[in-house]
C-alpha positions as CSV (number, residue, x, y, z in Angstrom):
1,X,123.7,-100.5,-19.1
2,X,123.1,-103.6,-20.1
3,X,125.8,-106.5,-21.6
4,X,125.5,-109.5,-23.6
5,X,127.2,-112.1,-24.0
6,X,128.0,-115.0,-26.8
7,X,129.8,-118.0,-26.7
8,X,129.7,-119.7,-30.2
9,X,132.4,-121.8,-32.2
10,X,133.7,-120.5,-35.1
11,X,136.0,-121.9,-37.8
12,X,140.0,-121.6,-37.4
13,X,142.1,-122.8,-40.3
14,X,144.8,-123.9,-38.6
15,X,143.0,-125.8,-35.5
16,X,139.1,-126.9,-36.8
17,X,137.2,-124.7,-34.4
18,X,137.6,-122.2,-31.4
19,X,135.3,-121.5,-28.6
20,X,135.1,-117.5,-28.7
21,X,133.3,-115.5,-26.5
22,X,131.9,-111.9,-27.5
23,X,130.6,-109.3,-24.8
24,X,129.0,-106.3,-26.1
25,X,128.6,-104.1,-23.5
26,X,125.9,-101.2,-23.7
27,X,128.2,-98.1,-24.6
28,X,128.5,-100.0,-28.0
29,X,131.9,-101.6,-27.7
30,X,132.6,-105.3,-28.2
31,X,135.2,-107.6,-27.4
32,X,136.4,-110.7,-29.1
33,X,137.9,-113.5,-27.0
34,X,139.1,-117.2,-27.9
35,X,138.7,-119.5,-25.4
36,X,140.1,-122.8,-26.4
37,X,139.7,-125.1,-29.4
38,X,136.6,-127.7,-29.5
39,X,135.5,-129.6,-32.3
40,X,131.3,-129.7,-32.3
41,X,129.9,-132.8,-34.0
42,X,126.9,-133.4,-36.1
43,X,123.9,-134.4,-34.2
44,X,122.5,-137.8,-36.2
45,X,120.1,-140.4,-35.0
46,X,116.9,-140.7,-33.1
47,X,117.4,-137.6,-31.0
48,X,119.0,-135.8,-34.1
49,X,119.1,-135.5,-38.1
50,X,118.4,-138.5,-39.8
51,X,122.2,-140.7,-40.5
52,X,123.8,-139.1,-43.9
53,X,121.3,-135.3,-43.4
54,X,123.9,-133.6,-41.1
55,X,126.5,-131.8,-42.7
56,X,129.9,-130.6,-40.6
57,X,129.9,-126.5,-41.1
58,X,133.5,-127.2,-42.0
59,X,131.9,-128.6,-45.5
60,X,130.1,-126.3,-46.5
61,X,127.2,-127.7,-50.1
């Protein structure tokens, strides 16, 4: 049986964006855990998107 696993942050209303984890394992059955809050920041610049291209996924177009 195999199980994956997915850490990803996802928006909360009340406190910007939690760190969940997801493990499905192979009889089909998932579970849902938050881990803590984070906030993730655009990546702009040299090693990312050029200053003014990055858009927060709070904000959506």
């Amino acid at each position: 049986m195999c199980t994956t696993r997915l850490v990803m942050p996802v928006a909360d209303k009340h406190q910007g964006q939690m760190l969940v984890r997801v493990v499905r394992a192979g009889n089909g059955h998932d579970t849902t855990e938050s881990l803590e809050p984070v906030r993730f920041v655009p990546l702009i610049g040299a090693p990312g998107w050029p200053q003014g291209d990055a858009q927060s996924p709070a904000d959506p177009p």
